[in-house]
C-alpha angles and dihedrals in degrees: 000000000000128000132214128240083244097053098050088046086057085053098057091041099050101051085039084057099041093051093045087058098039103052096065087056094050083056099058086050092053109047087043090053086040093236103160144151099238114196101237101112109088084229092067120090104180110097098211138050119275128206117237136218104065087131087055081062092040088048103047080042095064100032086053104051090045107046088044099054088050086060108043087038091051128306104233136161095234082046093057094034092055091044101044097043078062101037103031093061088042088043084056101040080050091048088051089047086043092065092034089061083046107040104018102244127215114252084234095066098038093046091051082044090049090041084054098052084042087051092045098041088057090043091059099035088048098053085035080054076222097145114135100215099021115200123206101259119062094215094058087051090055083041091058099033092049090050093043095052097046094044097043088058096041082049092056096038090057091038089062091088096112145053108266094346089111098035095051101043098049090049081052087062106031083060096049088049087052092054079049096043094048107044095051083048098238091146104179086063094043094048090051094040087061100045083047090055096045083052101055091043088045094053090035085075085075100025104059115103121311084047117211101182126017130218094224120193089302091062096038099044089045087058097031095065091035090060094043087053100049102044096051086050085052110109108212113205089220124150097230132032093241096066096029087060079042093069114068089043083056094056086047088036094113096053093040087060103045089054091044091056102041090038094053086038087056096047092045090051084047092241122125121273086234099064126106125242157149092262102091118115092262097055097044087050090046084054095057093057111268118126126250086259097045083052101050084049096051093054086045095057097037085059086045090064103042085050088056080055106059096039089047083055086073100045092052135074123260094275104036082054089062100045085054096052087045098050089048094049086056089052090053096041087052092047087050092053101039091043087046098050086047112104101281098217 
């Protein structure tokens, strides 16, 4: 089942469109229920009040688009089955964000909740024999699966610090997994990433700084296991396992290291990981004197390049490819030692 360039464009446009629409609504929900990030807690760094349940916009967005289009393209079972195995473990992860924006969850909860999706995502990818970058041992495959899954949500869940910083970036990989998805003709991840894309954009109208609405855990959860998900489905046309396993950790490679960072920074300060603070990349950019825009601007186009990298790993032969993994992992491993000397808080 092939799709057009059109109709991939519609895609984008019309999730871009829906949750556009959508997010100013949210708003309205939110300041009349009263549902806000207040800015009590010492790790906040917004002054004012800020409505909730943008995810909730960014969630019935992309529900809506994709299941939709299944129907008006052709309702069929294998339709519904592909889509839902990706969207019904991220609808759960955003219902659970969702309470926790409105009742202020424990970690412990949410990470068993987050361990369950992982388990069950690994489980289905594994019987689907869906894994992107399959090992030889099953087991191993269900190991990685289960700690991608959980790391990449919790990634995005601690990336979400700054207006627009999440948003942005994940509409940055979502459309370099579309331009991987699509050339290695693995349609079901490039649809979704599109209608991904056209969702972050959509909500980043009302997310870039100053924000006016925030995503919350609902929103970042909900996105955080989508992503996971689609890029270990994602199937890379390299010439060796090791890049092609590269590859989705290149597209994530911004928000794996903003939680490497802040969670090494915590350990070595003897706090819990969990714990919120002022050590994440945007604030130590922000420290060292760049606004809240130019921040958000600079994570966007780190993640920009990381993302050129892993669609450049497919159009080059078996050696150019490496030197490209390993030029990017020395980037990475530069960015971790100059963002970990920075001041901390």
């Amino acid at each position: 089942m092939g799709i057009s360039h059109l109709q991939y464009f519609l895609l984008f446009v019309a999730t871009f469109a829906v949750v556009g629409f959508l997010t100013p609504i949210a708003r309205r929900i939110a300041i009349k229920q009263k549902v806000y990030d207040l800015p009590t807690a010492a790790h906040k760094t917004h002054k004012e009040p800020v409505p909730y349940l943008g995810g909730v916009a960014i969630i019935i967005g992309i529900l809506l688009v994709s299941y939709g289009v299944s129907i008006v393209k052709g309702f069929t079972a294998r339709n519904i089955w592909l889509e839902t195995s990706v969207l019904a473990p991220a609808l759960i992860l955003g219902i659970i964000g969702l309470i926790d924006d409105i009742r202020n969850l424990r970690p412990a909860p949410r990470f068993a909740i987050q361990t369950l999706a992982g388990i069950f995502t690994a489980w289905l990818l594994i019987a689907s024999d869906t894994v992107g970058t399959p090992t030889t041992s099953t087991f191993l495959d269900a190991a990685i699966t289960i700690i991608w899954i959980v790391g990449i949500c919790n990634s995005i869940n601690f990336f979400d610090n700054l207006d627009g910083g999440a948003a942005g970036t994940v509409a940055v990989s979502s459309a370099a997994l579309f331009v991987l998805a699509f050339n290695g003709n693995q349609y079901l991840i490039a649809a979704l990433s599109a209608v991904t894309a056209g969702a972050t954009i959509g909500f980043l109208l009302w997310n870039k700084s100053p924000a006016r609405i925030y995503m919350g855990d609902a929103g970042a959860l909900f996105l955080g296991i989508l992503i996971a998900t689609l890029t270990i489905r994602l199937k890379p046309t390299a010439e060796t396992q090791w890049t092609s396993f590269a590859t989705p950790v290149l597209l994530l490679a911004v928000p794996i290291l903003d939680t490497s960072v802040a969670v090494i920074s915590r350990i070595r300060r003897g706090i819990s990981p969990f714990q919120g603070g002022h050590d994440h990349l945007s604030h130590r950019l922000i420290r060292s004197g760049l606004s809240r825009r130019v921040a958000a601007v600079a994570l966007w186009s780190l993640s920009a390049f990381f993302a050129a990298c892993s669609i450049a790993i497919p159009m080059t032969s078996k050696s150019v490819e490496q030197v490209i993994v390993g030029v990017a992992a020395l980037v990475w491993v530069t960015l971790f030692i100059k963002f970990s000397q920075s001041e901390d808080a």
